[in-house]
C-alpha positions in Angstrom: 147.9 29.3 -125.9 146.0 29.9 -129.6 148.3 28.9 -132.1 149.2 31.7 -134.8 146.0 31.9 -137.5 148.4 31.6 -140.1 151.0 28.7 -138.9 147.5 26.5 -138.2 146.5 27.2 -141.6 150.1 26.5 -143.1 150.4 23.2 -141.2 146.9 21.6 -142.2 147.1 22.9 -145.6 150.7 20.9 -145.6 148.6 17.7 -143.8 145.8 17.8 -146.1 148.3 16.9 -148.9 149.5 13.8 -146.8 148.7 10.6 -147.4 146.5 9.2 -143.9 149.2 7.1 -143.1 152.4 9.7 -143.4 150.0 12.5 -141.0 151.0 11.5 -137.8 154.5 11.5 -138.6 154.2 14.9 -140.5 152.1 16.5 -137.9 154.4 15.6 -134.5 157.4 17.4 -136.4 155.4 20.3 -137.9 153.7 20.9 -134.3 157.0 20.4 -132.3 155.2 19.8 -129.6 152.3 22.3 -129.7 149.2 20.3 -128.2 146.9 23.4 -129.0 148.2 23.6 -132.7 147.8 19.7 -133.4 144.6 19.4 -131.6 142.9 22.4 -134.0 145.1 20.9 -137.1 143.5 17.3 -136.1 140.0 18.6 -135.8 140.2 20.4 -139.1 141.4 16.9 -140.4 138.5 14.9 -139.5 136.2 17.4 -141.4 138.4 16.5 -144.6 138.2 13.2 -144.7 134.4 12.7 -143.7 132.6 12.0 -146.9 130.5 15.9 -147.5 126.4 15.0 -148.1 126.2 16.4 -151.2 129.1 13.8 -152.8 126.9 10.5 -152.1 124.3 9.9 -153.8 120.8 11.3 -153.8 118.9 8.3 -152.2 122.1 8.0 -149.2 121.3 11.6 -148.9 117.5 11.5 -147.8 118.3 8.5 -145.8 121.1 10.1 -143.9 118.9 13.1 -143.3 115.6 11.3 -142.3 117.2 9.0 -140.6 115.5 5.8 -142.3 115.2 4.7 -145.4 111.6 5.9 -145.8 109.8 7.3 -148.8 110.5 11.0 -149.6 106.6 12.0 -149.9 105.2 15.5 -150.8 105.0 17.6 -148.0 107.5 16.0 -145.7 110.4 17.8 -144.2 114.4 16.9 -144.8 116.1 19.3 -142.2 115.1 22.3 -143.0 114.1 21.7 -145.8 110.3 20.9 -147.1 109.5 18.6 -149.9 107.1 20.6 -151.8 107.3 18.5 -154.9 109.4 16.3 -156.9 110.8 18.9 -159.2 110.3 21.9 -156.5 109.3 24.8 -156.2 111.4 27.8 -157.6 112.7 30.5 -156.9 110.9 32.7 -159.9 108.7 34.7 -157.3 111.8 36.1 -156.0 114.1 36.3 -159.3 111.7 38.2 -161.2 111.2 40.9 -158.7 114.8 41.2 -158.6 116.5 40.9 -161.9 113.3 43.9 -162.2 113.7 46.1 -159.8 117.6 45.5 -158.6 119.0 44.5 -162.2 116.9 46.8 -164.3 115.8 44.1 -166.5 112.1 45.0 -168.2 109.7 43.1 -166.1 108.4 40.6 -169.6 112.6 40.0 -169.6 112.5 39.2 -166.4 109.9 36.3 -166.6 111.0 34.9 -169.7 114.5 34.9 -167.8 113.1 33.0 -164.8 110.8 30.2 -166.9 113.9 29.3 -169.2 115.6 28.9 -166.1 113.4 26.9 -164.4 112.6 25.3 -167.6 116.6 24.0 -167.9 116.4 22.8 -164.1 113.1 21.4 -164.8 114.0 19.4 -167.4 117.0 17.9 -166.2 115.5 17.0 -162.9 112.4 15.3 -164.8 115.2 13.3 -167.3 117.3 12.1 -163.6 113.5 10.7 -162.2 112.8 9.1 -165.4 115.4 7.4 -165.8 115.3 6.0 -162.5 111.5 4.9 -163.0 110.5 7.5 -160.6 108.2 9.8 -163.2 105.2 8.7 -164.7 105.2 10.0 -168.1 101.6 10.2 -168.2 101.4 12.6 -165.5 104.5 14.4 -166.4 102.6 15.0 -170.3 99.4 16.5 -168.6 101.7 18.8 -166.0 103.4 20.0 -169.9 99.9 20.3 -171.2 99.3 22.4 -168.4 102.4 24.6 -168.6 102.2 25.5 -172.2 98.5 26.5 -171.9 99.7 28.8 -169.0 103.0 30.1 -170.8 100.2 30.3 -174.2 97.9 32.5 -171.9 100.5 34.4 -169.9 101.8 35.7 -173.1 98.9 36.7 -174.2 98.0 38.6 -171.4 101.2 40.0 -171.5 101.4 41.4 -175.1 97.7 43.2 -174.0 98.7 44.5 -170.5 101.0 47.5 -169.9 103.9 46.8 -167.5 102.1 48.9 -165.0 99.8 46.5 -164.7 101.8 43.5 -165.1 103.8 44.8 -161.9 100.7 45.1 -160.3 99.4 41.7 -160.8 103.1 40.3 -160.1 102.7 42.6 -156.6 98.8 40.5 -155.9 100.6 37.2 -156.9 103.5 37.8 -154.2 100.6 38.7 -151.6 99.2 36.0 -152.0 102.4 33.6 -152.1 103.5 35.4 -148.9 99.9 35.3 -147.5 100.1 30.8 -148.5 103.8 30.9 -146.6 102.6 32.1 -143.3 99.9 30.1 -143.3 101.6 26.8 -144.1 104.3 27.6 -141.4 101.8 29.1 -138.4 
């Protein structure tokens, strides 16, 4: 017989706050001998006390989810995941679009929205790898070179063009994201 949804959830929110060694006493009187209502309380238990990925640290992580210690390298896959590059790829193809069309925000709002954005994460994820020797700050000064002549030119472009057209060309750069998507996963 099912236990009662809300007596399971009473009596493993009542053993979560147990200390390990005082749950087996507190679980065979709260289950007075219910063997279906212990089992599920015992299975939720195990759940709590296993350490969750995302609390170890970051190198534990991608060894736990490859399976070896080996190098993350660019184009590799963690689960489900694909390693695209060191400080990833973001989501501003799709946030743009949407804080536009769904959030009503002016399309040149929108973008400036989605770089500072992915300028904060940026930046934080390049300060984490440098200090752990992982970024060469050579490279990372010629990938900010090449940022600010692209932010320099994109506002350029986008103080000349109406926002007709700047939807446009946001539509052709979708395309061909989409278009790049497909063919990297077929």
């Amino acid at each position: 017989m099912m236990p009662h949804p809300e007596r399971l959830t009473a009596v493993f929110e009542a053993a979560v706050l147990h200390e390990p060694a005082e749950r087996e006493a507190y679980l065979r009187e709260a289950c007075e001998g219910d063997a279906d209502l212990r089992q599920q309380v015992e299975a939720l238990l195990v759940d709590v006390e296993r350490p969750a990925l995302i609390d170890s640290p970051v190198g534990e992580a991608v060894v736990e989810l490859l399976g070896d210690d080996s190098a993350v390298v660019i184009g590799k896959r963690l689960g489900p995941y694909q390693v695209d590059s060191l400080l990833g790829v973001g989501g501003g193809f799709i946030k743009v679009p949407v804080l536009n069309a769904w959030c009503g925000v002016p399309l040149r709002a929108a973008a400036a929205t989605s770089a500072f954005m992915i300028g904060v994460t940026a930046s934080s994820g390049a300060m984490i790898y440098y200090g752990h020797g992982d970024m060469q700050p050579q490279l990372a000064a010629a990938a900010v070179i090449g940022v600010e002549m692209g932010s320099a030119a994109g506002f350029r472009l986008a103080v000349r063009l109406r926002g007709a057209w700047l939807k446009l060309l946001l539509a052709a750069v979708l395309f061909v994201v989409a278009a790049l998507m497909l063919m990297r996963t077929a």
